[in-house]
N, C-alpha and C positions, 0 to 999 in steps of 0.2 A: 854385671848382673849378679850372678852368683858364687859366691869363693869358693866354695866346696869342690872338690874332686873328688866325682863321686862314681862307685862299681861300674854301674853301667857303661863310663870312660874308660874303664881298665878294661873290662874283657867284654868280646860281642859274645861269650856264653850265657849270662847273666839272663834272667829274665827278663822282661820287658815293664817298663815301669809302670805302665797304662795295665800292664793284664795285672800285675802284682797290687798296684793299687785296688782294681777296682774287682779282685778277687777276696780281698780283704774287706771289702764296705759292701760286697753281694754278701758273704760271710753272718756280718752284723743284723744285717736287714732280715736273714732267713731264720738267726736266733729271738726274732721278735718277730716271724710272720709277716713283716713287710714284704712286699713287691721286690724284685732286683731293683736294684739302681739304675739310673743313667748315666753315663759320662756324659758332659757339656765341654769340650774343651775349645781354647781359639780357634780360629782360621787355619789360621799359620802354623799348627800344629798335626793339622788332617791332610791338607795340601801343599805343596811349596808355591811359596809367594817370597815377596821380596821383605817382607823382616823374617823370614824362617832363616834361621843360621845355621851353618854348617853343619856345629853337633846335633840338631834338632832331631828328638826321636819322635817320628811321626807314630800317629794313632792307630794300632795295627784291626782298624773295621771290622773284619772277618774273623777274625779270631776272639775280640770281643763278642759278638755275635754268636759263635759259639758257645760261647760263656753263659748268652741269655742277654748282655747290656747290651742296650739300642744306645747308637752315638748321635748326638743332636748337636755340631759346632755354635759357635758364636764371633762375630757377630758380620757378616760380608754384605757387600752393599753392590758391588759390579757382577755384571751378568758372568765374562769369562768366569772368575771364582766361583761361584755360583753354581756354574755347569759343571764346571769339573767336583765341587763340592759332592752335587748331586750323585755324578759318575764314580764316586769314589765308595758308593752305596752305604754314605751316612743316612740315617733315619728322618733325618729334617734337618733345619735349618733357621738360626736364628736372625733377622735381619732388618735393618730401619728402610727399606723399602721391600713391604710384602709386595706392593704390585710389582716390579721389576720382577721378583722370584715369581710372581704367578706367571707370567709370560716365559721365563725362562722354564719351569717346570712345565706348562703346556706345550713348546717344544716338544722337550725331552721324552716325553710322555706318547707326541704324535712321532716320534722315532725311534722308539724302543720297541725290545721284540715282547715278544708275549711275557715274557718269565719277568723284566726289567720294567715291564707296565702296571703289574699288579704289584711290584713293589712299590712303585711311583704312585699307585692309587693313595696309599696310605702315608708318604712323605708329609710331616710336618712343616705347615709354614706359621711361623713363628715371629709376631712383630714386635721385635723390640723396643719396648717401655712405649708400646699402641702404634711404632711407626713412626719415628720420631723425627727422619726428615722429610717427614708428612706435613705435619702439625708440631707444636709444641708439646714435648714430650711430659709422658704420666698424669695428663688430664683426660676428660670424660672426650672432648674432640678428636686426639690421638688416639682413643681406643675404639671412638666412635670410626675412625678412616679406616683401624687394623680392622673392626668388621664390615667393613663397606667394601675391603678389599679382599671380602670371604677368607682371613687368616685364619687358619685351625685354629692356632693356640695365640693369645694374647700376653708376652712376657709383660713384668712387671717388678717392682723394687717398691720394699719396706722398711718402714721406720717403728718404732712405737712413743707417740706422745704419753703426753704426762695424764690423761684420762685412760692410760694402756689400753688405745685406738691403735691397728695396725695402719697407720696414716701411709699413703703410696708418694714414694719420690727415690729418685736412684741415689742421689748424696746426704749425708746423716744432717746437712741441715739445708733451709732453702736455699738456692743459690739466685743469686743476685743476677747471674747472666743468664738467667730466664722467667726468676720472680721478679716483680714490682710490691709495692704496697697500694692496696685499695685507698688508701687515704692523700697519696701522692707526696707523701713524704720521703727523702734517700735513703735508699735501700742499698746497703752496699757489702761487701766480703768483711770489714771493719765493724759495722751492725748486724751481723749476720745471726737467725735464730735458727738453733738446733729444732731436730725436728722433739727431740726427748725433752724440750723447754718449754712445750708450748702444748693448749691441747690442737682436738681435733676439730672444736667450735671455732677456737680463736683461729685455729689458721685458718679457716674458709671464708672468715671477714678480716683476716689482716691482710691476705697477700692474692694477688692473679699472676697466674703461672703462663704468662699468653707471648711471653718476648719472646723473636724471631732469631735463632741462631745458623740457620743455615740458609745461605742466599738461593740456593738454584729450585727446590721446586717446595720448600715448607712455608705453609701458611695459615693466617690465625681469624679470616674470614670467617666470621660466624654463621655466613649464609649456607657457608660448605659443610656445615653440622647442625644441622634440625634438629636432627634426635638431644640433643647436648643443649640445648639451647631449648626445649619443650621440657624435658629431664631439669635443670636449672629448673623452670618455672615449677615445676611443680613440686623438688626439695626445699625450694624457697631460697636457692644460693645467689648471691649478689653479683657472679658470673660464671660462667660453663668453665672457664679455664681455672676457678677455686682449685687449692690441693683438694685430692677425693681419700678415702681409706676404700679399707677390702670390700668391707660391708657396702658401700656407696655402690660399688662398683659390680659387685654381684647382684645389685638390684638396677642400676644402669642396664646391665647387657638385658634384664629379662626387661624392665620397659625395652629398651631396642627392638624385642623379637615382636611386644606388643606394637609397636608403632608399624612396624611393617606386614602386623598382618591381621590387625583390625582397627592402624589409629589413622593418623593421617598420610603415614607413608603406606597405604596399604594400594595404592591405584601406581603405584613406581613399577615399570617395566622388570625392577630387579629386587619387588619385594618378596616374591613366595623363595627367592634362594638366598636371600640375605637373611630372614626369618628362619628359615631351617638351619644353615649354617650357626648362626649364634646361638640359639638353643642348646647345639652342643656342644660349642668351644670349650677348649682347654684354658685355662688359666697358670701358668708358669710364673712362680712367684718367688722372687731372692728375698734373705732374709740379708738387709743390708749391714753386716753387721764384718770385722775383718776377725783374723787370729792373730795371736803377738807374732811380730815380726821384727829382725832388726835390720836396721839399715844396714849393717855388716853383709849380710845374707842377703837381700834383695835392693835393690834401687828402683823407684817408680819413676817412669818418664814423664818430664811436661808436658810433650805434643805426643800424641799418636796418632797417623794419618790424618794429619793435619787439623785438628782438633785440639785447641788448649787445655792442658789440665792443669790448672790452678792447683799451689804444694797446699792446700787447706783439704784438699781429696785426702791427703793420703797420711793428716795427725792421726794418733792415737786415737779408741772410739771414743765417743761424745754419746753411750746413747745407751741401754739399757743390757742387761746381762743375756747370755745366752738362753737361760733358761726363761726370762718374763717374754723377750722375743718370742718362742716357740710357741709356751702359753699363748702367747696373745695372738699370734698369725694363724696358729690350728685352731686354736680354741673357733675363732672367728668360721675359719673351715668347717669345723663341727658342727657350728652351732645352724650356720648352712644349708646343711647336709651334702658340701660339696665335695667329700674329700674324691669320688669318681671322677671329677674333672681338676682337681687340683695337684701341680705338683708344687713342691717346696724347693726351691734350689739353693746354693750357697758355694763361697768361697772357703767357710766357717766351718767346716764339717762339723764340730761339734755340735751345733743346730740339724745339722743330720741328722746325727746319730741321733740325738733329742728325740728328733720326729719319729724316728726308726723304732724308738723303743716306746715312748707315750702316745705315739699318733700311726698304730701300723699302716692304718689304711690310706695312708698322705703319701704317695710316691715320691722320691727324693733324685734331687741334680746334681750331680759333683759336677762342680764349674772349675776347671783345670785351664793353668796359665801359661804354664813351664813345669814340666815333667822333674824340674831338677828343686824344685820347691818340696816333693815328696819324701826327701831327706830331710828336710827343715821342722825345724819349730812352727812352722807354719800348720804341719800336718800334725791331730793329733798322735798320742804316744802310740796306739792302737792303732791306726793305720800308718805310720811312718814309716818308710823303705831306711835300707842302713845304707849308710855312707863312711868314707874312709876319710882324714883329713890329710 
């Protein structure tokens, strides 16, 4: 993973990488007025689980807390993790089954003492890219299921096409093993389109984003999404499962609050709290974009919990600069007026700090991997922790 041998391995006096980091990017944020930060960091960084290794310096909670940062992990799918997540008094939780976590947080919640209840009131639940072994993931269906299954906050990932449309998909171009082409022609990793090739008209008649990657409980039944399939009719899109941008998707969730509580879903058992819930979701949005890295310094895995990742993830970017990014993801924020529900997250800090300084009002995620990348070229120069070789 990482060559470096770095302070922190040398002596347990050192500070803590997590408080030093994210005392440095609270730092930034309050020299432009922005809000604190968050930390977003793995799982397996907050808890120990079975890829947390030996040296792992777990996320010291409470003392960032202290600090003022709220920690939000990413991304757990089993109830154990889950609970113990909870119990570890992270702030939310990012996860591709919000209903699993809503069952496991209503537990917790009917077993906590009074002081651990009002914390729990306010626990984020967060469905990653709408819920993604829900439904096929970063379409209007999957975020139509993350609010059916009353998630706070709706994560998300961006691109910017060639009409600098913040276009929504987690990899910088379609992937083939979840798009198709509307026209039924092969679509493959070989023809593969960048999301920065293309605009945002073309992609929502080239391609449906509706393939089924996860056998046990995702599905692409358009009976299961009303709302997405009324919403389609009346954007005029040739299917609910089209790639969406931000724009789309900010005016999605307010039809949704309309459909359940003056359109058609308005007589549903579960419309007056799925209408109120949406109304005020959060929106948590990555700006998909990487920092230079070299292979010397890090190595990205093919599988992770049993999940392929194809090495076409992890080329150099294919897709626009940090600062038209920014431009174009806030801009879209702004023009909104969403920036009280939106935060901006990233592996990129630079796109942070962007936001931090042009867009104060846009609260910002440090999405954190491995504590020993904060030595790296990964990290800007400004936040870099020092290391020894």
């Amino acid at each position: 993973m990482c060559s470096l041998r770095l302070n922190t391995q040398q002596s347990g006096g050192l500070p803590d990488p997590y408080l030093e980091l994210m005392k440095k990017a609270a730092q930034h944020a309050r020299a432009y007025g922005a809000p604190a930060p968050v930390l977003s960091p793995i799982d397996f960084s907050v808890i120990r689980m079975k890829e947390t290794k030996e040296d792992t310096t777990l996320v010291p909670i409470a003392q960032l807390h202290a600090m003022g940062i709220r920690v939000v992990p990413w991304t757990t799918n089993d109830p154990d993790s889950m609970r113990k997540i909870i119990e570890s008094g992270a702030d939310g939780l990012i996860t591709d089954r919000p209903d699993i976590l809503q069952t496991v947080l209503a537990e917790e919640r009917g077993n906590a003492s009074s002081a651990d209840r009002k914390r729990l009131e306010h626990f984020d639940v967060s469905a990653h890219r709408g819920g993604r072994r829900l439904r096929p993931e970063n379409t209007l269906p999957s975020f139509e299921s993350g609010l059916d299954q009353l998630s706070t906050t709706l994560e998300t990932d961006t691109g910017v096409s060639t009409d600098h449309v913040s276009t929504i998909w987690h990899d910088q171009f379609y992937n083939p093993d979840s798009c198709r082409r509307a026209d039924g022609k092969p679509y493959t990793m070989e023809n593969r389109v960048y999301l920065s090739d293309i605009s945002s008209r073309d992609a929502q008649t080239t391609f449906i984003c509706d393939k089924l990657r996860f056998a046990e409980d995702q599905k692409n039944d358009l009976s299961l999404s009303p709302v997405s399939v009324a919403f389609a009719h009346k954007e005029h899109l040739i299917d609910p499962y089209v790639p969406t941008y931000v724009d789309q998707l900010f005016r999605f969730v307010a039809f949704y609050v309309e459909y359940y509580r003056k359109g058609a879903g308005e007589n549903s058992s579960k419309a007056a709290e799925r209408a109120a819930n949406a109304e005020r979701v959060r929106f948590n949005i990555e700006t998909k974009i990487m920092p230079p890295l070299s292979k010397k310094t890090f190595s990205f895995p093919s599988v992770f919990r049993g999940e392929k990742l194809p090495p076409e993830l992890f080329l150099p970017n294919h897709t626009v600069s940090p600062e038209v990014f920014v431009n174009s993801l806030a801009g879209t924020v702004m023009k909104y007026h969403m920036e009280s529900r939106v935060e901006i997250q990233s592996f990129d800090f630079r796109t942070l700090q962007s936001v931090e300084s042009k867009y104060p009002k846009i609260p910002t995620y440090y999405l954190t991997l491995d504590s020993k990348l904060f030595y790296t070229e990964f990290v800007p120069q400004s936040l870099r922790l020092v290391a020894t070789e």
